[in-house]
Backbone bond lengths (Angstrom), bond angles and torsions (degrees), N, CA, C in turn:
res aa  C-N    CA-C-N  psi(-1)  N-CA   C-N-CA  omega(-1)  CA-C   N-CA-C  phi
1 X - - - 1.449 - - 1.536 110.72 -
2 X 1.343 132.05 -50.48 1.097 156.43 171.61 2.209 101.47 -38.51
3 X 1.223 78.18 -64.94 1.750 98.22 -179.94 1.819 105.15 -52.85
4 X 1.577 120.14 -33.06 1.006 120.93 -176.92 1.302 127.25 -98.59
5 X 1.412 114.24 1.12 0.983 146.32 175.32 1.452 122.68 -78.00
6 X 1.883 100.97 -53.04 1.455 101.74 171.96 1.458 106.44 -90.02
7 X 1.136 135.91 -15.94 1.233 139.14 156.68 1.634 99.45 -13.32
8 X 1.393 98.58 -90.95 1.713 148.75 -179.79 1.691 98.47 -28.71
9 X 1.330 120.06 -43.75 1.637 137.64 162.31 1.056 125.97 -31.02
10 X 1.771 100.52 -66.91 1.113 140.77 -144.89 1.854 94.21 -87.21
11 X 1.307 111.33 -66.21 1.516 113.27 170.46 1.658 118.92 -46.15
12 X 1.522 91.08 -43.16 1.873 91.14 175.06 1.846 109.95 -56.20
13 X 0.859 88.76 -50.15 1.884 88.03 178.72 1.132 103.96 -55.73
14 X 1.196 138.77 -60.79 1.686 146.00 -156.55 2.237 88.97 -53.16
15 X 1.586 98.38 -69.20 1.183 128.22 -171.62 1.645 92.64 -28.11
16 X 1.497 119.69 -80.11 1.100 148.89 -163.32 1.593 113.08 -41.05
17 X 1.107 122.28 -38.44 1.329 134.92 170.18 1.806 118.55 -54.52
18 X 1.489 105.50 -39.75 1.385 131.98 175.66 1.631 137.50 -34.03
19 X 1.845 92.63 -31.48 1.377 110.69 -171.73 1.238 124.69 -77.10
20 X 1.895 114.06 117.41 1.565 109.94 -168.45 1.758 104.08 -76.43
21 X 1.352 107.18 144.71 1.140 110.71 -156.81 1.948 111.50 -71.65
22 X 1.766 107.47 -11.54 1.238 101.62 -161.00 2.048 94.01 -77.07
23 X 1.308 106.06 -179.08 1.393 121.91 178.29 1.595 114.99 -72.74
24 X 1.448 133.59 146.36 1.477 121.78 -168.81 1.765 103.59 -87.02
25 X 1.564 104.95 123.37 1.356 110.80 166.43 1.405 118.78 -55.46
26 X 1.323 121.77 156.33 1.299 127.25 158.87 1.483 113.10 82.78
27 X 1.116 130.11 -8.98 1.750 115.63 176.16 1.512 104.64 -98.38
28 X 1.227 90.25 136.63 1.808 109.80 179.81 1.597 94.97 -53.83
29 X 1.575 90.05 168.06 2.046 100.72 158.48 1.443 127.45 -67.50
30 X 1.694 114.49 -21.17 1.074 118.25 158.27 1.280 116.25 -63.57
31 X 1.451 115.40 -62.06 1.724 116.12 176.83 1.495 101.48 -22.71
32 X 1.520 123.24 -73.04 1.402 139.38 -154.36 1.125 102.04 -56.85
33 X 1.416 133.26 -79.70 1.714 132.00 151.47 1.584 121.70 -12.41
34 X 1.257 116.16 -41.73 1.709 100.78 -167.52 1.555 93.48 -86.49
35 X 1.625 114.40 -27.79 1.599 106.31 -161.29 2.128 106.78 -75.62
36 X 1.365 101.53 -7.70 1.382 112.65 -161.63 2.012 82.20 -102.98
37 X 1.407 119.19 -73.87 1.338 75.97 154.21 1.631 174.67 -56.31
38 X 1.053 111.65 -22.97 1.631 134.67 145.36 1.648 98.12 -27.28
39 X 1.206 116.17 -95.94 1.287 127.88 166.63 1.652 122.11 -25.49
40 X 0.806 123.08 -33.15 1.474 127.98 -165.37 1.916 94.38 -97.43
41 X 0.949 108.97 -48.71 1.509 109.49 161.47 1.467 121.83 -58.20
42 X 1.359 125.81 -25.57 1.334 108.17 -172.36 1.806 106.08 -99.12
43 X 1.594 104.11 -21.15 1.820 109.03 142.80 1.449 126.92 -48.16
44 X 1.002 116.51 -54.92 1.483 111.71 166.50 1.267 126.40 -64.47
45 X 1.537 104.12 -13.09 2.057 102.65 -166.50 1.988 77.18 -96.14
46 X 0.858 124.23 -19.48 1.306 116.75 -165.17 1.963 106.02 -92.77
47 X 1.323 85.75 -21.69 2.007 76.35 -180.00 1.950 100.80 -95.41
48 X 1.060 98.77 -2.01 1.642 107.21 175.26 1.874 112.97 -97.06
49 X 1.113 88.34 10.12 1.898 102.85 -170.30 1.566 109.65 40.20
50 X 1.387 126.56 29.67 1.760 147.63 177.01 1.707 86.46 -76.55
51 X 1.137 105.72 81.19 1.797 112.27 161.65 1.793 107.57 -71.42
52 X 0.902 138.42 -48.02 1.036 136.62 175.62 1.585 106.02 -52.80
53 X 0.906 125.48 -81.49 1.457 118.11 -178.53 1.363 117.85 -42.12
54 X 1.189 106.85 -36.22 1.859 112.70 -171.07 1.641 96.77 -64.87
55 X 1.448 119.38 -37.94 1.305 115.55 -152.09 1.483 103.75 -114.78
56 X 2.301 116.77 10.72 1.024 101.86 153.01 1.575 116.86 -80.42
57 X 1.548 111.92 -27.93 1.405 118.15 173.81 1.224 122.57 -35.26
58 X 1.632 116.00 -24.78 1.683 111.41 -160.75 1.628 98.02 -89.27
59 X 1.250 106.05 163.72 1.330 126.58 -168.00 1.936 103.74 -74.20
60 X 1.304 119.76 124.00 1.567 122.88 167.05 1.410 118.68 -2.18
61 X 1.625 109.78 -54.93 1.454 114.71 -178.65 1.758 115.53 -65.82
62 X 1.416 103.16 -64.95 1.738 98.07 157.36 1.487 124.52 -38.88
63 X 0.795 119.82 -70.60 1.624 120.22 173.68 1.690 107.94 -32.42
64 X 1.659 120.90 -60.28 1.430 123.13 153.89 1.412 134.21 -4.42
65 X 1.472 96.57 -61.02 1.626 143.30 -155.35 1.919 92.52 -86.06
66 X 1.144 116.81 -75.84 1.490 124.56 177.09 1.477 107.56 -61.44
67 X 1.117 120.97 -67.81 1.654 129.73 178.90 1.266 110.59 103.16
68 X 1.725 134.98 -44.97 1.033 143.77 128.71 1.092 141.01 -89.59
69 X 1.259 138.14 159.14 1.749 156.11 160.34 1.471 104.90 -31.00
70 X 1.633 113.92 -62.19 1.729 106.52 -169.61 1.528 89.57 -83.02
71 X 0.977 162.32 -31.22 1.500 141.94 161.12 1.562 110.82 -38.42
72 X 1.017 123.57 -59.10 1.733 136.91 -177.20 1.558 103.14 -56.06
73 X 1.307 112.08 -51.54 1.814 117.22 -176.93 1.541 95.41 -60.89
74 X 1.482 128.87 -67.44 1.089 131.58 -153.31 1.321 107.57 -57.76
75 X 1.327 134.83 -41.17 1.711 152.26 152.66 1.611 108.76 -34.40
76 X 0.874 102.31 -52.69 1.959 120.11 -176.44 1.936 89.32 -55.38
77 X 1.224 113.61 -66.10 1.404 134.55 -134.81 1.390 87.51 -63.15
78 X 1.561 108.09 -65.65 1.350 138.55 166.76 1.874 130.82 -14.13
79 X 1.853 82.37 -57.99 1.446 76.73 -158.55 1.491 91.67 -141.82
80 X 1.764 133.50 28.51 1.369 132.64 -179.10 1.576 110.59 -156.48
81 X 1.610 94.39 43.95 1.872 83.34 -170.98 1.473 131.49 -81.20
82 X 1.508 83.69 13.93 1.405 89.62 177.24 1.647 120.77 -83.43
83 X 1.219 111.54 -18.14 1.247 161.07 -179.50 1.489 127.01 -72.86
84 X 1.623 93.29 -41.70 1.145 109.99 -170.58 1.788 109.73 -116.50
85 X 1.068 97.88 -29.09 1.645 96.37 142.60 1.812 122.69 -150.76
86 X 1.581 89.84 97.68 1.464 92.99 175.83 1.517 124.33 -49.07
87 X 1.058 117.03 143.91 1.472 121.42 135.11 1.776 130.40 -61.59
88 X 1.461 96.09 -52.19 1.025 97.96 -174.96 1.491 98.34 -152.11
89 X 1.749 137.48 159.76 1.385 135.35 -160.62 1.331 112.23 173.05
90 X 1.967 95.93 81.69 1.282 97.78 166.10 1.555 123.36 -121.71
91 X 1.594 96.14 152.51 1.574 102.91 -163.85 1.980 114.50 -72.87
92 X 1.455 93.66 159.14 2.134 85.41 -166.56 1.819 82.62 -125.33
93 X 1.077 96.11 -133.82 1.487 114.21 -154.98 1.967 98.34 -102.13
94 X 1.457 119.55 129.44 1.155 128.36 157.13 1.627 122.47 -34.88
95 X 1.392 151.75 108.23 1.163 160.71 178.77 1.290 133.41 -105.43
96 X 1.256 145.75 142.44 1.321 139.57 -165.42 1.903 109.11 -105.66
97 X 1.072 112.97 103.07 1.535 138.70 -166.38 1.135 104.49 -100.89
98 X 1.184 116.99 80.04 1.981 126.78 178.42 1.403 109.99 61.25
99 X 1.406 129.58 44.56 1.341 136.18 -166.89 1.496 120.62 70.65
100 X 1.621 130.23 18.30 1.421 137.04 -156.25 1.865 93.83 -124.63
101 X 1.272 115.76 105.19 1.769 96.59 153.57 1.471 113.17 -32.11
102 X 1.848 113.41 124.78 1.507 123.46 144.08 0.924 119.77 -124.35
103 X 1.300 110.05 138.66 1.414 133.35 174.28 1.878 102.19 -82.61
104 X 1.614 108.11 131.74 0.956 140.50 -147.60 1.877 86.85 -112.16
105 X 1.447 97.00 131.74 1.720 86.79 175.51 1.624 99.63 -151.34
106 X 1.237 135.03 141.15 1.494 138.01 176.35 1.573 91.67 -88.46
107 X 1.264 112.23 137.34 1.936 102.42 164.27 1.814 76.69 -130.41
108 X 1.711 73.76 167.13 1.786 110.50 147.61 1.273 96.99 -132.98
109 X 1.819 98.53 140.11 0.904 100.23 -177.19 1.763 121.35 -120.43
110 X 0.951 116.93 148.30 2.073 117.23 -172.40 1.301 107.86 -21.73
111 X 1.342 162.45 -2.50 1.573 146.49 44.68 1.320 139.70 74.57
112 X 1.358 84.86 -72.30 1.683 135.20 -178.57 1.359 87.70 67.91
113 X 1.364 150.52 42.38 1.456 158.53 118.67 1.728 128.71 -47.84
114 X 1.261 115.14 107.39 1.358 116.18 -152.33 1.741 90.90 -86.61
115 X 0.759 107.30 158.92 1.520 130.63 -179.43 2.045 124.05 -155.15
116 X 1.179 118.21 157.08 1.146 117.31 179.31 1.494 118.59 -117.22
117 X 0.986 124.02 96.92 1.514 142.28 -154.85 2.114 103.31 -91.69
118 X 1.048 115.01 117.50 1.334 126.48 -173.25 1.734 110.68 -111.64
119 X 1.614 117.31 102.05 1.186 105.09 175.18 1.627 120.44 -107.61
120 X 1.630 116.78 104.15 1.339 112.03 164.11 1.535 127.70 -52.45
121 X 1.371 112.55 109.79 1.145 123.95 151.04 1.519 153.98 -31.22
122 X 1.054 150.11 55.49 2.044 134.56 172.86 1.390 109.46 -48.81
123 X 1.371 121.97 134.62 1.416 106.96 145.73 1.828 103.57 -94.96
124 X 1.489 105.67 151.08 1.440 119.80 177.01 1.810 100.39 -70.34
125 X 1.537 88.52 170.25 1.440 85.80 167.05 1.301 136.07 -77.68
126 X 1.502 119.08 -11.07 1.590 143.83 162.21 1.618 115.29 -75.91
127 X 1.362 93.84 4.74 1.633 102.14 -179.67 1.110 130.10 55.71
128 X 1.351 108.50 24.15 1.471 123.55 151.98 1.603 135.78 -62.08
129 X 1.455 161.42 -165.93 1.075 138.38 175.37 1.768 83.00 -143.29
130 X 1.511 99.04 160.06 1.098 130.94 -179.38 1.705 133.88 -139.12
131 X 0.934 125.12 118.21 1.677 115.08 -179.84 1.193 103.83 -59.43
132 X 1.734 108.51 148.21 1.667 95.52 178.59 1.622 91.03 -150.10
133 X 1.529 106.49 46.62 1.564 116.09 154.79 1.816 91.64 131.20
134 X 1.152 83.75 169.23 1.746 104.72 160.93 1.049 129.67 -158.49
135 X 1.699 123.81 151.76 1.467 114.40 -148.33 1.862 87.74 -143.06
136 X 1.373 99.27 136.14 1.203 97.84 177.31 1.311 132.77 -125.83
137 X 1.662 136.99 130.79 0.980 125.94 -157.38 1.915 105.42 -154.90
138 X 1.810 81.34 150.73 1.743 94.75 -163.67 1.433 107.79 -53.32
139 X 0.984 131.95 148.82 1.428 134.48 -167.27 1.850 109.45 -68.39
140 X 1.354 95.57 -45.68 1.646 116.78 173.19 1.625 110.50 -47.06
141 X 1.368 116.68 -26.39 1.214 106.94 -157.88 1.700 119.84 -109.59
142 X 1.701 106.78 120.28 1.386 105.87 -162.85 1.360 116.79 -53.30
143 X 1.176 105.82 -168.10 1.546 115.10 -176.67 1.683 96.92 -134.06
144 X 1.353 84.50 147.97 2.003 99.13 170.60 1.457 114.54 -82.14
């Protein structure tokens, strides 16, 4: 588990670097709104230790990937605490993450270490939105 864990790390960093810096074309104001809520709910299900909720938020494939809720929390706890208990978490501009809407987020994190937290998006087929990971990276640090 441990091994799959930093795995899971290790790709987020790679991942994280990825994001073209312009704004994502094409999603309505609703899009932008539901995906900032989505997100903002699975912060709160996460400072309430509500694993179930946190880990209905995640996208089909995550859920896949974890299989359960206390697998997903324990990952969170583990290896996103900035995340998992903000300091502080405000939302920036929508981004295109290997062809995926991301939502762009400044945290501080329990730390008080600021970081830049990137959440790729799914929409479902009911056109709902879904988290479908997050990748986190020092604010300082450019992008390719």
């Amino acid at each position: 588990m441990a091994a799959r864990i930093l795995a899971l790390l290790i790709l987020a960093l790679a991942l994280g670097t990825a994001a073209a810096p312009a704004q994502e074309p094409g999603l309505s104001d609703a899009d932008r709104g539901a995906i900032r809520d989505i997100i903002g709910r699975q912060v709160e299900a996460f400072r309430r230790d509500d694993g179930a909720a946190a880990f209905g938020l995640a996208s089909p494939s995550i859920q896949r990937m974890f299989g359960s809720a206390e697998i997903f929390m324990d990952m969170v706890r583990q290896g996103y605490q900035p995340v998992y208990r903000p300091r502080a978490f405000n939302f920036r501009e929508i981004v295109d993450l290997n062809g995926q809407p991301a939502q762009k987020v400044d945290v501080v994190g329990p730390d008080g270490r600021p970081v830049t937290a990137f959440y790729p998006m799914t929409r479902l087929p009911d056109g709902s939105w879904r988290i479908d990971g997050c990748f986190l990276q020092a604010p300082d640090e450019h992008q390719a």
